[in-house]
N, C-alpha and C positions, 0 to 999 in steps of 0.2 A: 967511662969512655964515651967519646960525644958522638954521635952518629950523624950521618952526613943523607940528602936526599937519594943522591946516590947509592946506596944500601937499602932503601926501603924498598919490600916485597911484601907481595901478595899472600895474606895467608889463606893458607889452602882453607876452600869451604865458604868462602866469601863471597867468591864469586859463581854465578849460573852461566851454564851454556846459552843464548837464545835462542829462542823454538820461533820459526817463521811459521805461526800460527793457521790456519785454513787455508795451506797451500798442497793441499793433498794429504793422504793418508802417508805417506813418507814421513811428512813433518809434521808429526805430533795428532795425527788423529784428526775425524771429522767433524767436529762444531766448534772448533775455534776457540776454544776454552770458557766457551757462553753456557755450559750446562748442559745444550740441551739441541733438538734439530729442527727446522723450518720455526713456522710462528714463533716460538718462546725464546726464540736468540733475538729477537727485535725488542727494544728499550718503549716502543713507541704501541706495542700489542701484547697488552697482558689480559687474558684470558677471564676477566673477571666474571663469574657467574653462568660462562658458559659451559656447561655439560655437555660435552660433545654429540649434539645434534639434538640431547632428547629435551624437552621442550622445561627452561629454565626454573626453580622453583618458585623465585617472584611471580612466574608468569603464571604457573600451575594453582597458584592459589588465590583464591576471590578474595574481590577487594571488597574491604568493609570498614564504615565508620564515617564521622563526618567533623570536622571543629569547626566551628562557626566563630567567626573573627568577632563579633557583635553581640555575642554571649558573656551575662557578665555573673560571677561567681558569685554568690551570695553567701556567706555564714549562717549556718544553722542553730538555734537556741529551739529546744523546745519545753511544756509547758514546765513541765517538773524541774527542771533546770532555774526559773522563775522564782519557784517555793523559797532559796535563798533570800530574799526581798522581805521586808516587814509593809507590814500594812500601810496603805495610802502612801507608797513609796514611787518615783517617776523615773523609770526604767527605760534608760536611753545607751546609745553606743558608748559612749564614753563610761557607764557607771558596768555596762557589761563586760569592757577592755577590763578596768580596774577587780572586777570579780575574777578575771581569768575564762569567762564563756564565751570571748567572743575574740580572737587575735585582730590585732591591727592593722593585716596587711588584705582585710577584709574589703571587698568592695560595697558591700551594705548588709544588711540583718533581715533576715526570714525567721518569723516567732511561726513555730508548728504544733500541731497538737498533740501529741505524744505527752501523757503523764496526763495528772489532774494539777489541777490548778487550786490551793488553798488560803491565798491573799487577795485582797482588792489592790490591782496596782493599775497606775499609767503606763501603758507601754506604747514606746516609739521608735518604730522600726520600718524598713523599707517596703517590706511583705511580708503579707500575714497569710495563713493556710484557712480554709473559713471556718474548722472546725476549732483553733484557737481562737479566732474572732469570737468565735459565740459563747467558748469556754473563759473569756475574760470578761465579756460584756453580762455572763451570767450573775458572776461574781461579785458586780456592779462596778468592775474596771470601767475604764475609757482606752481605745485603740486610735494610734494618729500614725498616719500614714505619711514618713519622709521621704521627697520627691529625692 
C-alpha cells in the first residue's frame, strides 16, 4: 500500500519539548545547562591552576635549574672502554661509531679516565680529562685534540 505525505506522523519520542534555558528557575533551573554557576559557565575563564585563593602550586615551589642554549653534549668513552683497541691502533670518531662506544648523533668525544689503560694507542678526540691524558701518554700513547 503506497503511502502518501499526508499520512506521515511523528513518532512519539522523537521529539523534545524545548526548555528556554536561563530564564528563571520556572524554565528549567539556574545555570543554563553550562554545568555549573558564575565563572565556570564562561567558555573564555577556565580556572586553570587556580586553588581558590591559596597561593598556586607553580607558585609555592622554587624554581630550580638552568639550560644553557651554548652548551654542547659530549660523548663519554672512558679509558677501559679503549682496551678493545690493539696496539699502535689510531682511535678516532668514526673507528669509535663503528665499535658501538660512541653513537652518532654525538656532538664530539670526551676520553675520561675511569678504568686502566693496557694498549699504546693514538687517541683523537675533542676532550680529554687530564687524568687520561696522562694515563695514555704513560703508555707511550699520543693524545690530539679535535677542534
Amino acid at each position: 500500500m503506497a503511502s502518501s505525505l499526508n499520512d506521515i506522523q511523528v513518532v512519539k519520542g522523537s521529539k523534545f519539548e524545548h526548555y528556554r534555558r536561563g530564564q528563571g528557575l520556572a524554565n528549567g533551573g539556574r545555570s543554563a545547562g553550562k554545568g555549573t554557576k558564575g565563572q565556570g559557565q564562561h567558555a573564555h575563564t577556565k580556572k586553570h591552576g587556580f586553588e581558590g585563593g591559596q597561593m598556586p602550586l607553580a607558585r609555592r615551589l622554587p624554581k630550580y635549574g638552568f639550560n644553557s642554549i651554548s652548551r654542547i653534549e659530549l660523548a663519554i668513552v672512558n679509558l677501559d672502554g679503549l682496551n678493545t683497541f690493539k696496539d699502535g691502533d689510531v682511535v678516532d670518531e668514526t673507528v669509535l661509531n663503528a665499535k658501538g662506544l660512541v653513537k652518532n648523533n654525538a656532538n664530539g668525544i670526551k676520553i675520561l679516565g675511569k678504568g686502566v689503560l693496557d694498549k699504546k694507542l693514538t687517541v683523537k678526540a675533542h676532550a680529554f680529562s687530564a687524568g687520561a691524558k696522562k694515563a695514555i701518554e704513560a703508555k707511550g700513547g699520543t693524545v690530539e685534540a679535535i677542534k
